[in-house]
N, C-alpha and C positions, 0 to 999 in steps of 0.2 A: 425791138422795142425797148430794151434794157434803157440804149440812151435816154428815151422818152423819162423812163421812170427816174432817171436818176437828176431829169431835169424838174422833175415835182421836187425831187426832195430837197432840191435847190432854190426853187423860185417859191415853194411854200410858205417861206419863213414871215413876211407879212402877214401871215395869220396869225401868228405870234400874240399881236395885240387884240385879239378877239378874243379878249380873257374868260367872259364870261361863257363863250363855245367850251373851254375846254378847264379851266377850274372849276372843278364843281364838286357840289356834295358829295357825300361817298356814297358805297350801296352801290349794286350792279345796275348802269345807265343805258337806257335806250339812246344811243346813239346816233345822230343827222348823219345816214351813211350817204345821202343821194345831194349834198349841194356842196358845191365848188367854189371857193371865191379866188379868182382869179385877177392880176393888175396887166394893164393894158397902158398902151403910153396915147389909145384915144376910143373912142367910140366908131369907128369906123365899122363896118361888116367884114371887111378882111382881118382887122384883130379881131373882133366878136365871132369870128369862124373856128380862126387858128385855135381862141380860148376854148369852144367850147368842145372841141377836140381833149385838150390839154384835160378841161374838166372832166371828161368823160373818162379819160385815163385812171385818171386818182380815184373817181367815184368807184369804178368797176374793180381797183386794186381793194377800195377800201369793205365795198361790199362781199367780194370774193375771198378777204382773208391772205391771198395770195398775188403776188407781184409778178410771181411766172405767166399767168393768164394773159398778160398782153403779147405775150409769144403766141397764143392762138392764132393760126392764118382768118378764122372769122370771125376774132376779139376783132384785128386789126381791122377786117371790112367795116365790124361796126363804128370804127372810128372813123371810118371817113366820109362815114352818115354819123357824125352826131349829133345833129341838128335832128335825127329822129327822134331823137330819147330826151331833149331839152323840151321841158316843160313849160320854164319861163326865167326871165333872168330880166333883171336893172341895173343901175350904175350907182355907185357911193361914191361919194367923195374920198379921200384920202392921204395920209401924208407921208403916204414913201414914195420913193425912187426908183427909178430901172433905170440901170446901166447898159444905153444904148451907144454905141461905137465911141469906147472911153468916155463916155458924157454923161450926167446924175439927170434924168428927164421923169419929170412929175408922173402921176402913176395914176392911174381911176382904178378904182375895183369893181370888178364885174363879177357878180352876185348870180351863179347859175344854179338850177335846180330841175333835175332830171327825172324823170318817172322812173319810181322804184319798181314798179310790177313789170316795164318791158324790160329792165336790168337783171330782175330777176329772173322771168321767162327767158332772157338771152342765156346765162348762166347756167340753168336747168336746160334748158333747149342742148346747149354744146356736152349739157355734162359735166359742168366744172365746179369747184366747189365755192361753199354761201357761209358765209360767216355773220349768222342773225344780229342784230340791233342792237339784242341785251347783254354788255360786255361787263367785263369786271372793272372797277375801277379802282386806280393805280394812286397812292401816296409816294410822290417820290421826293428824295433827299438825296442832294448833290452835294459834292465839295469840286475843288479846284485848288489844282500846287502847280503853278505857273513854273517856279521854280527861285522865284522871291519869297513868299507867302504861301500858306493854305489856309482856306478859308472857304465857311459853307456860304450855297447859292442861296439867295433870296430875292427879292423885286430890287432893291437898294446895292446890289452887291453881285456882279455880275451876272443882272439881267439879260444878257447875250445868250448866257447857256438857259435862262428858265425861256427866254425865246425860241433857241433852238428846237428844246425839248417838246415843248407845247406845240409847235410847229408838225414835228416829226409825228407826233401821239395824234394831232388834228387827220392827218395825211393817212395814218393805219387806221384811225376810228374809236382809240383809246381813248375814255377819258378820266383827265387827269385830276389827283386831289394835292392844291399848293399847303405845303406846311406854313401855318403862319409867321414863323421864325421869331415868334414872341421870347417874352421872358419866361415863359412855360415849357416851351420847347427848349429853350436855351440849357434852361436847370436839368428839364427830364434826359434828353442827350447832348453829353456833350462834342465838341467837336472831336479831342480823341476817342470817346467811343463809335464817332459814326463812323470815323478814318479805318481805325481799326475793326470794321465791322461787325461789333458786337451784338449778336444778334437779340439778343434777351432784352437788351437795353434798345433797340430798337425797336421792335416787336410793343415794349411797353409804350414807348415816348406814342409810339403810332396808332393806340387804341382812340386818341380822344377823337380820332378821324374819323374811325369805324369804316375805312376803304376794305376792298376785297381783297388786294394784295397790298405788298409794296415793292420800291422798289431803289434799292442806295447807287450812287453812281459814282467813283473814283478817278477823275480827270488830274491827269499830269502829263505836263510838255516836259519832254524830255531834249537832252541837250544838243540835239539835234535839230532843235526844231519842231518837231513830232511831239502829235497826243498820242497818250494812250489810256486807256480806261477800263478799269475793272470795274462789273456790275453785277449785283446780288440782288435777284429775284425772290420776295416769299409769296408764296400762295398756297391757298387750304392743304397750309402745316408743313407744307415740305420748300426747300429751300434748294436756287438754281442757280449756280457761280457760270460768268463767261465774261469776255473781254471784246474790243475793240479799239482796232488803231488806223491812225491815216495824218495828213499833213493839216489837214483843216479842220478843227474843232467836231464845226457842225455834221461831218459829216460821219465823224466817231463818236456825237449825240446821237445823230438818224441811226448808224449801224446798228446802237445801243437796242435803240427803241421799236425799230425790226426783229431785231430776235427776241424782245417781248410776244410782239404782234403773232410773229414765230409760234411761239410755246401756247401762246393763250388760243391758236387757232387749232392745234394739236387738239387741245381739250374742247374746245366747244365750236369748230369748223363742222359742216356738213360737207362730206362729199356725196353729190346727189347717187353715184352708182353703187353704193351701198343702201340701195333702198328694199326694205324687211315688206315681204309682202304677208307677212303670216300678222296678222290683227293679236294685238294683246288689248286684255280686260281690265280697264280703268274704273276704279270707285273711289271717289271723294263725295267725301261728310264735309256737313258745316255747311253745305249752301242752302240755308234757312231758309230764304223768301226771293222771292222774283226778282231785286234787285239785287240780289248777291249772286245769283243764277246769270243773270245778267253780264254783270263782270266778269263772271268765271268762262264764258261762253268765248265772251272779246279775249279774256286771255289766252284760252285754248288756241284762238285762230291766229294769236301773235306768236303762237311758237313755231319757228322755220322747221323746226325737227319733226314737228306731224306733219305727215303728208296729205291724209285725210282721216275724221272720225264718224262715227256710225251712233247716235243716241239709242240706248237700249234702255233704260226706265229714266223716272226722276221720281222717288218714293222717302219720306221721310227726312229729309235734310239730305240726301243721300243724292248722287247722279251718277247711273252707271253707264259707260260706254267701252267700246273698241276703238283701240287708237290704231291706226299706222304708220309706221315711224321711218322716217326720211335718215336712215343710218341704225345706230345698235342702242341698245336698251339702256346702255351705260351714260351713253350721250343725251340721252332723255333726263335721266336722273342730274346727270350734272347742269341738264339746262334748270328744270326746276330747283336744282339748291342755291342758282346764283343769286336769285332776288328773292329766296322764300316764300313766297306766295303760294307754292303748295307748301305742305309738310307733310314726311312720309309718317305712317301710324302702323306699319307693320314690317318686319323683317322680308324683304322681295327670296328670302329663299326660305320661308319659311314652311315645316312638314318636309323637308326636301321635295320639294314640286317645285317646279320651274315658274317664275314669274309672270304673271300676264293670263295664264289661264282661266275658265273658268273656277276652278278645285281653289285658286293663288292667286286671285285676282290682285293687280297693280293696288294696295289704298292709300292716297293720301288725303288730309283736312285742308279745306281752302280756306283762309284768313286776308 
């Protein structure tokens, strides 16, 4: 299935201008991990087949975190039923191209949308790992040195690579925050300090974002022919140097933006066979009244990392319960710091006693 994926990361790129899917606010984003927009050269049911094969590919890569799962022998059965897990799909108009046998032939796009509870019962079913909804979202700042010039990406300025990239971050589930490449950005970093990866001076220029991480990317064709690109990852405070090279641009963008997908799935991936069967003790404060109770209830049940909880009171602003967790204690915490919506209010090893117990119960404040 390798071919398969590597033929997403190729035929993706019309997603590109689906700006508003993947520019977006900062702040860790619930991400559309279950629809697919696929181009087709008609409406027939044999392209509407093939697509939604295709879409089911990318969907299951992007919900799983990982690319190897389509190596599954019953990843792959389920692809050849993927007409079970299509929920509903339509056609858009469009104005790109496929190149069909040397020929530029008009494109439809086919808009699919899969059921996320049998993608995830398949996933869980096989044992494989889940990479929840709620992702960090990424600032990124490009340059390019062709080997004439260097000069930073913006929408006006080699929109090819903010295409690729958006493309590639759509395909892992990443989403993306564009610098506005204003005269504020301009002042705040310059282009020798983004070149030279200064990181102080990016770090700053990147707060008025307020993104979870970021991320700089160094693209240069060398005289060969060949890219090659250096990229510098920050996220909560610690910084992650790696590269990437090949003959075609975009596909030293996609490498790029894989080994993001990579590291961020490190941190907040579930693999379902680390699942903690021993119950730790949850208390948060701050849920006042029935509607905050309310919210905090829906929250609880959005996080992939519980596997199930058990209500033991609700006294005082207070709600205490048993959580069990789909992975380790660490992964929990890191789920709740990405969108703050809890906040811890006590040291988890505090008294030296082990976290989660009655004597140490978990607390944190819901806001």
């Amino acid at each position: 299935m390798a071919a398969v994926y590597h033929l997403f990361r190729r035929t993706a790129l019309f997603a590109g201008l689906l700006l508003s899917l993947l520019w977006v606010p900062a702040l860790a984003q619930q991400v559309d991990l279950y629809r697919a927009d696929m181009l087709v050269t008609d409406q027939s049911q044999r392209e509407r087949t093939q697509a939604a094969v295709d879409g089911l590919a990318e969907v299951v890569v992007r919900a799983s975190g990982q690319p190897q799962v389509l190596e599954d022998p019953q990843v792959i059965e389920a692809l050849r039923d993927a007409s079970k897990y299509l929920v509903e799909w339509r056609y858009e108009n469009s104005d790109e191209m496929l190149e069909i046998n040397g020929k530029q032939v008009p494109a439809w796009r086919l808009v699919l949308r899969y059921s996320g509870n049998a993608i995830e019962k398949l996933l869980r079913d096989l044992r494989l790992p889940i990479w929840p909804a709620n992702r960090p979202s990424m600032v990124v700042w490009l340059m390019v040195d062709d080997g004439n010039s260097r000069s930073r990406v913006s929408s006006s300025n080699r929109p090819d690579v903010l295409k690729y990239a958006q493309a590639s971050a759509k395909r892992r589930g990443i989403p993306l925050v564009k610098p506005l490449m204003d005269l504020e950005d301009q002042v705040a970093l310059s282009a020798d300090a983004l070149w030279s990866l200064d990181q102080e001076t990016i770090e700053r220029a990147s707060e008025r974002y307020s993104a979870d991480s970021i991320l700089v990317g160094r693209l240069t064709e060398t005289s060969q022919g060949q890219w090659r690109a250096g990229w510098l990852l920050i996220h909560r405070g610690r910084s992650n140097v790696f590269d990437s090279t090949g003959v075609e641009l975009q596909d030293v963008v996609a490498t790029g933006i894989d080994q993001v997908a990579n590291h961020f799935f490190q941190l907040y991936g579930i693999t379902p066979s680390a699942v903690s069967s021993e119950a730790l003790l949850l208390q948060v404060d701050g849920v006042e009244d029935f509607a905050s109770y309310s919210r905090f209830m829906s929250y609880l049940q959005s996080l992939a990392v519980i596997r199930r909880y058990d209500l033991v009171a609700v006294r005082g602003g207070s709600v205490l319960l048993y959580v069990y967790l789909q992975g380790e204690l660490g992964l929990l915490r890191d789920a709740l710091a990405l969108d703050e919506r809890l906040l811890p209010v006590a040291d988890l090893s505090a008294n030296g006693l082990s976290p989660g117990n009655p004597a140490n119960p978990l607390r944190y404040r819901w806001r």
